[in-house]
N, C-alpha and C positions, 0 to 999 in steps of 0.2 A: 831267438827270432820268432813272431810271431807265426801261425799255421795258417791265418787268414794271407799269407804269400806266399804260401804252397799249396799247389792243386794235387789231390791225392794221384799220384801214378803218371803225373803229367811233366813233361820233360823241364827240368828245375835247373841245371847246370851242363853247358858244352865245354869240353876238354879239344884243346887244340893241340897236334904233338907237331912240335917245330923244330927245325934244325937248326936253326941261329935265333934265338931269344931279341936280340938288339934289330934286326932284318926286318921282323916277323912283325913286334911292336912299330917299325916307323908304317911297314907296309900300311896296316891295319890304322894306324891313324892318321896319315894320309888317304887312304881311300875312303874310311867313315867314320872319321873322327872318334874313333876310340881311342878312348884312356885306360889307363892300367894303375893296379893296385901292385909294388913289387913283394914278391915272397922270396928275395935272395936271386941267384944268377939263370937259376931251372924254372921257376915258376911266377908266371904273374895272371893276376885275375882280371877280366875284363869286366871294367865297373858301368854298371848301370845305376840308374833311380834307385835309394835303396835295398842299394846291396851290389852283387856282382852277377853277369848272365852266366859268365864261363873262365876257361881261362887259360894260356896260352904256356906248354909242357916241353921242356927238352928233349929231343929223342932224339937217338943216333940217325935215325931213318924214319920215313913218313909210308906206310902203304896205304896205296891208292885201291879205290874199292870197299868205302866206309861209308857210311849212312850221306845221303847228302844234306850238308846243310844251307836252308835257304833263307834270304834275310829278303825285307822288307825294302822296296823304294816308293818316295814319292814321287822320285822323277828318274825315270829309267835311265835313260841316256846322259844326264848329268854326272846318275851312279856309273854305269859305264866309263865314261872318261874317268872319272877318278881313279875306279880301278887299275885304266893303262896306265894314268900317269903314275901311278906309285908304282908300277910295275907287275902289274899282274897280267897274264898269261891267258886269254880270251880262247876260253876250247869251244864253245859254241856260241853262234851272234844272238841278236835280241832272234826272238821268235814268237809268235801267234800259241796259245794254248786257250783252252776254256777260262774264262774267267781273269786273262789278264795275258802279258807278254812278260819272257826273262829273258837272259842269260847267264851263261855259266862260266867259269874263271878256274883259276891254277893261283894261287899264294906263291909268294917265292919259298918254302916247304911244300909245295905240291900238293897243299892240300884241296881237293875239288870245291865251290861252293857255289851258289846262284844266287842272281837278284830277280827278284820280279815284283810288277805293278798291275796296276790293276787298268 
């Protein structure tokens, strides 16, 4: 792989630890269309533009209390619905901050994450 798509020290790949691999995969591509690369029944990559962002890990258990991860929308509220209708777990509503409005969700693994726009 090229080094011109890596940024030195700059966050390069997210690990997702999920408790049902088959769950985890429709949630995620139902709410934003992700796709997956399969590595066997534990492990699949979530594919981007050349190459993959991260990628989604068996674990017997998920603890909550990890870095949050925050993805991008164009359209808040669109994002929003998508998330409930695939079933995710809304812990906090849209909201007002500097520079844009989010919120934040629950994965059906509990994993915490946020949308925001600008």
């Amino acid at each position: 792989m090229s080094q011109k798509n890596h940024i030195h020290h700059g966050i390069d790949y997210i690990e997702f630890s999920v408790t049902n691999m088959e769950e985890a995969k429709r949630f995620y591509s139902l709410a934003f269309n992700w796709e997956f690369n399969d590595y066997g029944p534990e492990y699949a990559g979530i594919r981007k533009e050349g190459g993959e962002a991260g990628g989604l890990c068996v674990a017997s258990s998920v603890t909550s209390g990890s870095p949050l991860v925050v993805l991008y929308s164009e359209n808040l509220e669109e994002s929003l619905e998508s998330v409930k209708r695939a079933g995710g777990v809304i812990t906090k509503e849209p909201f007002s901050f500097p520079g844009g409005r989010r919120f934040e969700f629950k994965d059906p693994s509990s994993n915490t994450l946020a949308v925001w726009s600008t």
